[in-house]
C-alpha positions in Angstrom: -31.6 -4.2 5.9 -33.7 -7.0 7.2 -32.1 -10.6 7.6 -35.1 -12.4 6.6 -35.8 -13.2 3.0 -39.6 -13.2 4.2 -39.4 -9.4 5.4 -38.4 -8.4 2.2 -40.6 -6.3 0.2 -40.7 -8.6 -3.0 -41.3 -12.3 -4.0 -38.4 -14.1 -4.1 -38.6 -16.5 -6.9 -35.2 -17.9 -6.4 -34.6 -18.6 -2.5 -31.5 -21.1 -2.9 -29.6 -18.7 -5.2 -30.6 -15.7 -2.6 -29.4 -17.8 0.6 -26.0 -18.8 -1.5 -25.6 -14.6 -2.6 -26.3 -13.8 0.5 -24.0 -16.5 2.5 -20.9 -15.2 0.4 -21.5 -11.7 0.6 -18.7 -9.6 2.5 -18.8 -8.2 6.3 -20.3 -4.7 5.9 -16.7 -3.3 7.2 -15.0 -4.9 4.0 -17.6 -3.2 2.0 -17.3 0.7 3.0 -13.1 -0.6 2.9 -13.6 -1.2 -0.8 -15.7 1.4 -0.9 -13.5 4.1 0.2 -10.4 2.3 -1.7 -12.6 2.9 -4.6 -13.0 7.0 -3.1 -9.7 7.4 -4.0 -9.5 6.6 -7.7 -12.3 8.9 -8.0 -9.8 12.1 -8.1 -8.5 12.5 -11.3 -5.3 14.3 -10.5 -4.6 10.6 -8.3 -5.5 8.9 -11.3 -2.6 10.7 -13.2 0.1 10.3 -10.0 -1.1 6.3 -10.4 -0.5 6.2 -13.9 3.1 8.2 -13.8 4.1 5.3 -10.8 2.7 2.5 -13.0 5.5 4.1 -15.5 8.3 4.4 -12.7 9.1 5.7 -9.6 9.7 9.2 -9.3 10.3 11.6 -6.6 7.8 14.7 -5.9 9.7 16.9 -7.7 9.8 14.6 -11.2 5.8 13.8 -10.2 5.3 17.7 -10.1 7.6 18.0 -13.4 5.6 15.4 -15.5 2.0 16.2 -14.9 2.9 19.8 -14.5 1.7 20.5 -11.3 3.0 21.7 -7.9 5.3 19.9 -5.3 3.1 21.2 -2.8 -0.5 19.6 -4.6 1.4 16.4 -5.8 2.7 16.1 -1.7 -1.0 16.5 -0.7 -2.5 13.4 -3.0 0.3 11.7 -2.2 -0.7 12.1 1.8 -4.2 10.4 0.2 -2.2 7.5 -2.1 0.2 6.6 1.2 -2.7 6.7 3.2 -4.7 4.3 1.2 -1.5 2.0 0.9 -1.5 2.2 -3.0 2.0 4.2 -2.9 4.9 3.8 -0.5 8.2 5.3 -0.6 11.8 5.3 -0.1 14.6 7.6 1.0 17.8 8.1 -1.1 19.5 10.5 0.7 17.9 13.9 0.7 15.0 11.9 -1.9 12.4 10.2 -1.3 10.8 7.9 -4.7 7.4 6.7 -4.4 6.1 3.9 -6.6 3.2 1.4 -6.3 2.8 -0.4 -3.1 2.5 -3.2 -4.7 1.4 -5.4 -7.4 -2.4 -5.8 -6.6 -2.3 -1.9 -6.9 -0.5 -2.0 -10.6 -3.6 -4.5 -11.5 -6.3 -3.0 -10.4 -5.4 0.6 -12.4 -4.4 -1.6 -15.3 -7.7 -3.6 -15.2 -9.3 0.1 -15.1 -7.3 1.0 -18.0 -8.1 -2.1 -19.8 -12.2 -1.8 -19.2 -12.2 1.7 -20.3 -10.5 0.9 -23.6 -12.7 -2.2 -23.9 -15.7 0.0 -23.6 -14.8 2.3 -25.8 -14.3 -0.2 -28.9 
């Protein structure tokens, strides 16, 4: 990508509005982070672990028992959810409960949530 609005293959018919876009837009390092943050919510069997922690915190086992899966394939998204810091956990004795890391995680599913039932009216 060229840096000079005159290299560009097109007349630009706005060049204030293009130098103000272009002055705000993010480092290219923030963009493939959001990018792959984004990566991760494209799984659906992570969408369904999300929406069971947006509910409460559970342990693998009540994960496994609620969306009907495995321990061993609810352990393995969880690896990817930890990972991407939209789950943590904590130990209670032998347990260990996972919930959302935090609440910029719990808004951005909800916010999904809420434009998909937005688009659908």
């Amino acid at each position: 990508m060229s840096d000079s609005i005159n290299e560009i293959d097109c007349c630009v018919l706005h060049g204030d509005t293009v130098a103000k876009v272009k002055s705000r837009l993010p480092a290219e390092e923030m963009v493939f982070d959001i990018a792959d943050l984004f990566k991760v919510f494209g799984d659906s069997t992570r969408v369904k672990i999300l929406w069971a922690l947006d509910e409460s915190e559970l342990c693998v086992c009540d994960i496994a028992a609620a969306l009907g899966m495995t321990k061993s394939a609810v352990s393995h998204q969880l690896r990817f959810l930890r990972d991407a810091d939209l789950v943590k956990n904590r130990r209670e004795g032998k347990s260990i409960f996972y919930s959302l890391a935090d609440d910029h995680v719990k808004q951005i599913f909800e916010m999904a949530v809420e434009h998909i039932y937005e688009e659908r009216k």
